[in-house]
N, CA, C and O atoms as a GROMACS GRO file, in nm:
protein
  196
    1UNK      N    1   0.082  -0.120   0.000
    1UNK     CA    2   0.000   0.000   0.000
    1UNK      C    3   0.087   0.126   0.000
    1UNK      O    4   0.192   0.150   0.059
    2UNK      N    5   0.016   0.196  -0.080
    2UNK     CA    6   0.090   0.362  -0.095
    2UNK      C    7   0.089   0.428   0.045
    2UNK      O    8  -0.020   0.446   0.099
    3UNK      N    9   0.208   0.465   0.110
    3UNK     CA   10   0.219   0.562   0.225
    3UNK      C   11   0.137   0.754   0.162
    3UNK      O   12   0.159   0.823   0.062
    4UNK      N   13   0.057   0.770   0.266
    4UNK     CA   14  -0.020   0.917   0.232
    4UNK      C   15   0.070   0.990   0.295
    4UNK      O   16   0.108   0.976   0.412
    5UNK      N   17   0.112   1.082   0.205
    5UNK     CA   18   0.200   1.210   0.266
    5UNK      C   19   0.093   1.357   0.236
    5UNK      O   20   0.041   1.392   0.130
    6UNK      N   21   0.086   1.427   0.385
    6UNK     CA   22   0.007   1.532   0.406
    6UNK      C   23   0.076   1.647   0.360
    6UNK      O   24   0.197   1.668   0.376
    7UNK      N   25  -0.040   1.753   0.279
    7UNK     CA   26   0.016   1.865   0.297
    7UNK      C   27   0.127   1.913   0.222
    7UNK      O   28   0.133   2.036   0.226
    8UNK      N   29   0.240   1.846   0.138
    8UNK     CA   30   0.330   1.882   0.079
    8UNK      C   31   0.379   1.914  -0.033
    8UNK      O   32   0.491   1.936  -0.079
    9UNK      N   33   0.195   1.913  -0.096
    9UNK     CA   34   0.197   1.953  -0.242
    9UNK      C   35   0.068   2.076  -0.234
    9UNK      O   36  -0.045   2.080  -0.185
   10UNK      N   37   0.130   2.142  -0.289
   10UNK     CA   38  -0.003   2.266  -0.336
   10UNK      C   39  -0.115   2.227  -0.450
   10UNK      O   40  -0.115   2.118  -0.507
   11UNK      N   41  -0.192   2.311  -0.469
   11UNK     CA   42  -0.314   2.246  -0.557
   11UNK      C   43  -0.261   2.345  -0.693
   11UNK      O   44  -0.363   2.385  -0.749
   12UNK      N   45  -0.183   2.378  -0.738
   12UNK     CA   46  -0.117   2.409  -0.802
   12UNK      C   47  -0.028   2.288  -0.862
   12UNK      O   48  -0.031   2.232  -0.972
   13UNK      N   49   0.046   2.270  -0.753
   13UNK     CA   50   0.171   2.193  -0.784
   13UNK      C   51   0.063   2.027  -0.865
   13UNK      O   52   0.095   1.968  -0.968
   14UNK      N   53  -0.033   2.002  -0.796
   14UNK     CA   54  -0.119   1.913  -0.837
   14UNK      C   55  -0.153   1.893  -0.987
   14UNK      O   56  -0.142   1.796  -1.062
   15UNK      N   57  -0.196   2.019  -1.004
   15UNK     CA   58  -0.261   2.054  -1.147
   15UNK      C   59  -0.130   2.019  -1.221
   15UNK      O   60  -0.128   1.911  -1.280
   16UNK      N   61  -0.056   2.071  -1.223
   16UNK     CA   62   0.095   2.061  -1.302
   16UNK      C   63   0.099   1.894  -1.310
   16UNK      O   64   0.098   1.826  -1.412
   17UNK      N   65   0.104   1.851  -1.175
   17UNK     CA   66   0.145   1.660  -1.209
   17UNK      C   67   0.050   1.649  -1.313
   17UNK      O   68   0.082   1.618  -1.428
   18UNK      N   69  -0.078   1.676  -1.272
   18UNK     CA   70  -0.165   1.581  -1.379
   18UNK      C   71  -0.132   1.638  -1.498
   18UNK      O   72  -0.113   1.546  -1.578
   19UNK      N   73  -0.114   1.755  -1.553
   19UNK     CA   74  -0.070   1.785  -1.674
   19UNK      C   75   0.005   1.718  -1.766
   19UNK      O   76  -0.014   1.696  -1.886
   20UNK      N   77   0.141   1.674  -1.651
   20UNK     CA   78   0.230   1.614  -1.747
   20UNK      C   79   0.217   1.478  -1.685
   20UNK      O   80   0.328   1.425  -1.672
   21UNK      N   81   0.116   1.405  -1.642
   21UNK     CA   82   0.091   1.276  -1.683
   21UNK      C   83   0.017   1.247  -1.738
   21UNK      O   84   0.009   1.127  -1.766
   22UNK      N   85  -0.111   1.370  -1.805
   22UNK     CA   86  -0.158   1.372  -1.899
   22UNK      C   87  -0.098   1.371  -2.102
   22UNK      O   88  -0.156   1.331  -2.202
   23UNK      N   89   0.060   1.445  -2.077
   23UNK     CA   90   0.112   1.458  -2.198
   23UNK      C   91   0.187   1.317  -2.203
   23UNK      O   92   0.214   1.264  -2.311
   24UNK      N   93   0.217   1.263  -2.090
   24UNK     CA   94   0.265   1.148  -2.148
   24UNK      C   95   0.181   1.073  -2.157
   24UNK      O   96   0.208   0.996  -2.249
   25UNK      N   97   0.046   1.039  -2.090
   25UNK     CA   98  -0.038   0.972  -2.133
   25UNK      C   99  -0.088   0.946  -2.294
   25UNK      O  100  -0.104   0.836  -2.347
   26UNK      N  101  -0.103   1.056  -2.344
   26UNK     CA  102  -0.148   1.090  -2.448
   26UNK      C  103  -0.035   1.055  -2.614
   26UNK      O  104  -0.063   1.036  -2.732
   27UNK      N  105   0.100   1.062  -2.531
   27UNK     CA  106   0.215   1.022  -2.580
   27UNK      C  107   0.217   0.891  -2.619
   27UNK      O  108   0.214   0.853  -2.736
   28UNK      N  109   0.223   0.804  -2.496
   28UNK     CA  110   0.200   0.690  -2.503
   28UNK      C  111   0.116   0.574  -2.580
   28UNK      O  112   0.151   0.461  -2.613
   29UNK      N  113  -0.039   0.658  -2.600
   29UNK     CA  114  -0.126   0.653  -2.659
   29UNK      C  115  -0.135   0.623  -2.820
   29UNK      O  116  -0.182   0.526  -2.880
   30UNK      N  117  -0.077   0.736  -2.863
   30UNK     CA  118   0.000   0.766  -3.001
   30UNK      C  119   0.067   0.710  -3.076
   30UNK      O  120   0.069   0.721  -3.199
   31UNK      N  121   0.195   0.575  -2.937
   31UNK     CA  122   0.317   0.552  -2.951
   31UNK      C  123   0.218   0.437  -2.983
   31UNK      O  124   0.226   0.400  -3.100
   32UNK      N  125   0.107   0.357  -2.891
   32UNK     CA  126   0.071   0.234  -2.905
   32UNK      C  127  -0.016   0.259  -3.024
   32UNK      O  128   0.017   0.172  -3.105
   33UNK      N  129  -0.090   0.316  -3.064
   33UNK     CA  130  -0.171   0.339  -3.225
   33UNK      C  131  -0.076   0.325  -3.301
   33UNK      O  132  -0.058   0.205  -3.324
   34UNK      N  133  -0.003   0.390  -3.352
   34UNK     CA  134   0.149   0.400  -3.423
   34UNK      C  135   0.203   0.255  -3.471
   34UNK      O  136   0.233   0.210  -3.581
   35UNK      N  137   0.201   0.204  -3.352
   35UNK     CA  138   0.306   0.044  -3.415
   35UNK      C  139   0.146  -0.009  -3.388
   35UNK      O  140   0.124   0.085  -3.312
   36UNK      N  141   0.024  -0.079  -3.389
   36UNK     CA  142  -0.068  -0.090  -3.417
   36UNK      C  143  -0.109  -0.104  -3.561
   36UNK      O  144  -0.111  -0.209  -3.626
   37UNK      N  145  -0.140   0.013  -3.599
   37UNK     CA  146  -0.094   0.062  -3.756
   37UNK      C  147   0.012  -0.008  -3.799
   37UNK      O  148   0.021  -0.127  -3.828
   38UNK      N  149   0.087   0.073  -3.800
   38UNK     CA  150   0.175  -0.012  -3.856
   38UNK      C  151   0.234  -0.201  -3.864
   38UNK      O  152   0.310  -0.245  -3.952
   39UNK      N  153   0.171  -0.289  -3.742
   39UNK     CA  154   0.138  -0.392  -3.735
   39UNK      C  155   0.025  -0.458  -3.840
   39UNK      O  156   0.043  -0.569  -3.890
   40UNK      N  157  -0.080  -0.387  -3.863
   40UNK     CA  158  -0.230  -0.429  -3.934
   40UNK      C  159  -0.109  -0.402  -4.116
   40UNK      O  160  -0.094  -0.483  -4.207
   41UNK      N  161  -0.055  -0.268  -4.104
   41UNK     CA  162   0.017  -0.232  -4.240
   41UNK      C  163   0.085  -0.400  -4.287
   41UNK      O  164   0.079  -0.471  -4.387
   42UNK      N  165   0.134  -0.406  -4.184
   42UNK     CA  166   0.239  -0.537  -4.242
   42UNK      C  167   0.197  -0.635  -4.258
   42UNK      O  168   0.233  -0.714  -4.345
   43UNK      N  169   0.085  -0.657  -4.154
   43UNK     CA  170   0.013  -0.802  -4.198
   43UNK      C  171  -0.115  -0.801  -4.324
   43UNK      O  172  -0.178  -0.893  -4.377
   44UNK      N  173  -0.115  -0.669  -4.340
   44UNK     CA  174  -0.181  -0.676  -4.497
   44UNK      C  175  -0.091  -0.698  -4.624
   44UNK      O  176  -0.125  -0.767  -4.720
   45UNK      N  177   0.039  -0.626  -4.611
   45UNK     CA  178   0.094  -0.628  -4.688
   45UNK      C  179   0.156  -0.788  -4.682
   45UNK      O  180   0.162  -0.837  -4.795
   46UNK      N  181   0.180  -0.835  -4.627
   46UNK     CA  182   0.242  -0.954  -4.599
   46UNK      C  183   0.157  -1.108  -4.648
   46UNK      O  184   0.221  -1.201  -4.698
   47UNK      N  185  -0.030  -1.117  -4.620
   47UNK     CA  186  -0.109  -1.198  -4.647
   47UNK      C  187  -0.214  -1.089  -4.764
   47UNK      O  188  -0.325  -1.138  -4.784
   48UNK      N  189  -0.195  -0.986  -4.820
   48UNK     CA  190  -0.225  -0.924  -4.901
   48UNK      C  191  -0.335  -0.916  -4.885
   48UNK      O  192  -0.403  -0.927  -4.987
   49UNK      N  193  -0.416  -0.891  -4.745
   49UNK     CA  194  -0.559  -0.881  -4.755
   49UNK      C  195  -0.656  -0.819  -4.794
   49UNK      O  196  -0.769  -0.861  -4.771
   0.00000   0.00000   0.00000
């Protein structure tokens, strides 16, 4: 279990985390569509569907 630490982030500082675990989320996202695509690309090209 996650230890709760009080108090040591501002609701500022908050907004900011989620931000940029939002850009990498979204990154990530992209990265897995990307080779996806490009997976379906090859296996068409490959069994010429």
């Amino acid at each position: 279990m996650a230890r709760r630490r009080n108090n040591d982030i501002s609701p500022e500082e908050f907004r900011e985390l989620i931000r940029e675990i939002n850009k990498r989320m979204i990154i990530a996202g992209l990265i897995v569509i990307g080779v996806g695509l490009a997976i379906i690309g090859l296996m068409t090209l490959a069994y010429g569907g």
